[in-house]
Structure formats: structure tokens, C-alpha cells
N, C-alpha and C positions, 0 to 999 in steps of 0.2 A: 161219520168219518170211519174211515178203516183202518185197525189194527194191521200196521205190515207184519207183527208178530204171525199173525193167523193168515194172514194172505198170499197164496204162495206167489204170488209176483214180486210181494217187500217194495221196498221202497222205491225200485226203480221203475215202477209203473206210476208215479206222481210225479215223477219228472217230466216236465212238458220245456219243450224250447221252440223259440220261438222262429215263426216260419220264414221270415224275412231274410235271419241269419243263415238256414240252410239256403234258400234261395239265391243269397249272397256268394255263398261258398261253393255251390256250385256253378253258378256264371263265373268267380273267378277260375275255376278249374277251364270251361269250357273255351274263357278266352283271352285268358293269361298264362296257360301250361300248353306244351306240345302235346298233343291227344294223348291222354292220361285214360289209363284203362282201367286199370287194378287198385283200389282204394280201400284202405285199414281205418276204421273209425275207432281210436283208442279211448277206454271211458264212454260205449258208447250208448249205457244206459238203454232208455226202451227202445235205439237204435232208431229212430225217426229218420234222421240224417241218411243212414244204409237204404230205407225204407225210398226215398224221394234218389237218391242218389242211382237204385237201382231203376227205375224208371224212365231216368233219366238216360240211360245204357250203360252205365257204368256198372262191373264188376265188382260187388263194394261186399264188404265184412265187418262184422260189427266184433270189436273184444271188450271186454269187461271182465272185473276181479269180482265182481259183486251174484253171488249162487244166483238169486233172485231170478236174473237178467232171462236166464231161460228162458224160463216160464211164459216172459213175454213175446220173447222171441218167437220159440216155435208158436205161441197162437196167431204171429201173423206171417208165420211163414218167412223168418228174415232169417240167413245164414250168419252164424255167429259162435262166437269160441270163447270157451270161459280161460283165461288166463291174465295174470300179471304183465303191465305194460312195462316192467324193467326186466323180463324173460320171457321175449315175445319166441314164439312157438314156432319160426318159417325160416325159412331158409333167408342166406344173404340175397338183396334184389332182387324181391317178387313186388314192391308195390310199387306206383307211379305217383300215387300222394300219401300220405296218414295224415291223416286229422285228427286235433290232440283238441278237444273242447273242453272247457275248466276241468282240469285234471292236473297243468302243473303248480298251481297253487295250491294243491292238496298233499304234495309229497316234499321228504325232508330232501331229496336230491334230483332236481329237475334235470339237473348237466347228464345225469346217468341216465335217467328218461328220454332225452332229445338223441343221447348216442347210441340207445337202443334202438328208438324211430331208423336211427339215419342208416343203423344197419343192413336192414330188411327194405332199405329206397332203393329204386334203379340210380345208374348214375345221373341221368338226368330229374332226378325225385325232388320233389315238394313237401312243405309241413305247411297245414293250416294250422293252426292255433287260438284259441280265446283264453283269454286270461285278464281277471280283475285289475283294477288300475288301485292306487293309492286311494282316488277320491272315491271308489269304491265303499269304503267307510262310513262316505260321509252321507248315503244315499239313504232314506228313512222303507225303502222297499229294497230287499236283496242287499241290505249292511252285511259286508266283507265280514264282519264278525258273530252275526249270525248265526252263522256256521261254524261249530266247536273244531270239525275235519278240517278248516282251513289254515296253511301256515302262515302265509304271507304273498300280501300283493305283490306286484313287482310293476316299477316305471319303466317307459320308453328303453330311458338308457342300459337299464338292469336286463331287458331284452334282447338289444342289442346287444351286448355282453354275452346275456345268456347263450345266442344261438350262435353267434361268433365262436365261443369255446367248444361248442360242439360239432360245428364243422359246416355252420350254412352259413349261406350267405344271403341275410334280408332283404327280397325286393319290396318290403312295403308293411309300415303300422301303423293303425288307424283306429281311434280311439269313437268308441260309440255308447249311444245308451238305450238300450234294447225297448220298445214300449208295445204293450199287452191292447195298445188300440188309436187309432188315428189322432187324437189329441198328444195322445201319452209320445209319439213315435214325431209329431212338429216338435215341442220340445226337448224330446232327446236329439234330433238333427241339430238342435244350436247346443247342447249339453258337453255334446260329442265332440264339438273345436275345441271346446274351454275345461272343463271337468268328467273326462269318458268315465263311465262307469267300466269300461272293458277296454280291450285292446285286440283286433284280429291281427294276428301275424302271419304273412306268407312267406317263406322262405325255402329259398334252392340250393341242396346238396352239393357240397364242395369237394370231391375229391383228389 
């Protein structure tokens, strides 16, 4: 095991996500957004997401608060900026999506988070979103609690809520449960109606 003490990558070189969901995220981009150019991945960790995104032809940047993040970054060559996602660093309307992956369960003011996103949105801008659900909890692999950094899940409705006060407007939340291999990914498709472990959220800039 390795010490992220001693490792200059730290912990965000052990994060792994899984490939399904970026693949997810960007087909909804590809054919549910008006040609989306410019992409912010906030929280965005070893930056996997920017990595496929850029491939894909998107213009994509990865931010993270976490020093680490570097390290990883520049060894694979992915552009990326160290700063805070409630003082994002750019101008108003430079991106056409942000995508906010488990990040707002991790802070005590998500409203201030979502309205920093929506700043730096064109007007026609998008937010992806993942965020744990309540029965998150109850899940014996990736318990919501697990995690000392996390504050609080949030439901459907707490979503809706949430993105509404911030200024979008939700086309769409869907509750899923993420699986690490073809058995694990059949039962999370029936998990996903009844008990999501998570929730993707898409929603479009209301100005």
C-alpha cells in the first residue's frame, strides 16, 4: 500500500471512477446539449473525466483544491488548475458545461458552489452533477459515511431545491448504482429505480 504521505501524487492518484459514468456524461453532453465546446471538471481529482472528454474533442480542464492533483496531471499530460471551486479563477461565460462530480456533498454551502458554477456558464450552460442519495448509507461498499469529509447526502427533492435557488433549471435526475463489473452493474440497474446509491443531475442555466 502506499503512503500518500510520501507519494507525491497523495490521494488523488487512488481515486478511480468508474468508466461507464464518464461515458454516460459524455453522450449526454454529445446529444442532449447544443455543441458544448468548453468544459470545467470541478473536483476533478486524477482528472480521468478531462482525460476521455478530451478525446473525445472537447476542450475540457480539470480544477481541483487538492496540491496533489498535479503531480498527476502533468504525468499525463492533462491541463489543469489548482484552485478552489467557490473562487473559480475565469472570467464570466467561458464554459458550455461544468461538471461538479461528488463534490457537493462535501461542502458546508453547495447554493454558493452551484452559483459560482453558473457564473463562469455561457448562457446557454449545463451542470453535470453526481451526488450520493440518502440510501447511500445504507450501501455496505461506498457507505455515505465512510467518509469523515462528507456532510450530507441530499434527495431528489433537496436537488431540485438545490439547483432551482441557484439559478437552473433541471432537465433531468436519475438515480443509479455504480458496479465495478458486469454482475455488480445488472443489479445496480434494478438498485437504481428503487434505492440509487447516487443521483446524476443535468441541468440548464437560467438567466
Amino acid at each position: 500500500m502506499t503512503d500518500s504521505a510520501t507519494d507525491p501524487a497523495g490521494p488523488v492518484s487512488h481515486i478511480r471512477e468508474h468508466i461507464e459514468l464518464i461515458e454516460g456524461d459524455l453522450t449526454i453532453m454529445r446529444r442532449g446539449m447544443s455543441a458544448p465546446r468548453r468544459v470545467l471538471d470541478i473536483g476533478a481529482g486524477p482528472a480521468t473525466f478531462v482525460r476521455m472528454a478530451q478525446e473525445a474533442g472537447y476542450d475540457a480542464l480539470a480544477l481541483d483544491i487538492e496540491v496533489s492533483a498535479r503531480a498527476v496531471w502533468s504525468g499525463s499530460e492533462i491541463p489543469g488548475i489548482l484552485a478552489d471551486g467557490f473562487h473559480l479563477p475565469f472570467r464570466n461565460g467561458v464554459f458550455d458545461v461544468v461538471r461538479i462530480k461528488e463534490v457537493i456533498e462535501h461542502v458546508e454551502d453547495p447554493l454558493a458552489l452551484l452559483r459560482a458554477a453558473s457564473g463562469v456558464l455561457t448562457d446557454r450552460g449545463h451542470v453535470i452533477a453526481h451526488v450520493p442519495s440518502p440510501y447511500s448509507q445504507f450501501y455496505p461498499v461506498a457507505n455515505f459515511w465512510d467518509d469523515y469529509t462528507h456532510v450530507r447526502p441530499l434527495t431528489r427533492r433537496g436537488l431540485e431545491r438545490l439547483f432551482a435557488d441557484a439559478g437552473f433549471r433541471v432537465i433531468g435526475i436519475r438515480g443509479y448504482v455504480a458496479g465495478r463489473n458486469a454482475a455488480e452493474r445488472l443489479a445496480g440497474a434494478i438498485l437504481g429505480r428503487f434505492a440509487p446509491h447516487s443521483y446524476r443531475i443535468v441541468a440548464a442555466i437560467e438567466r
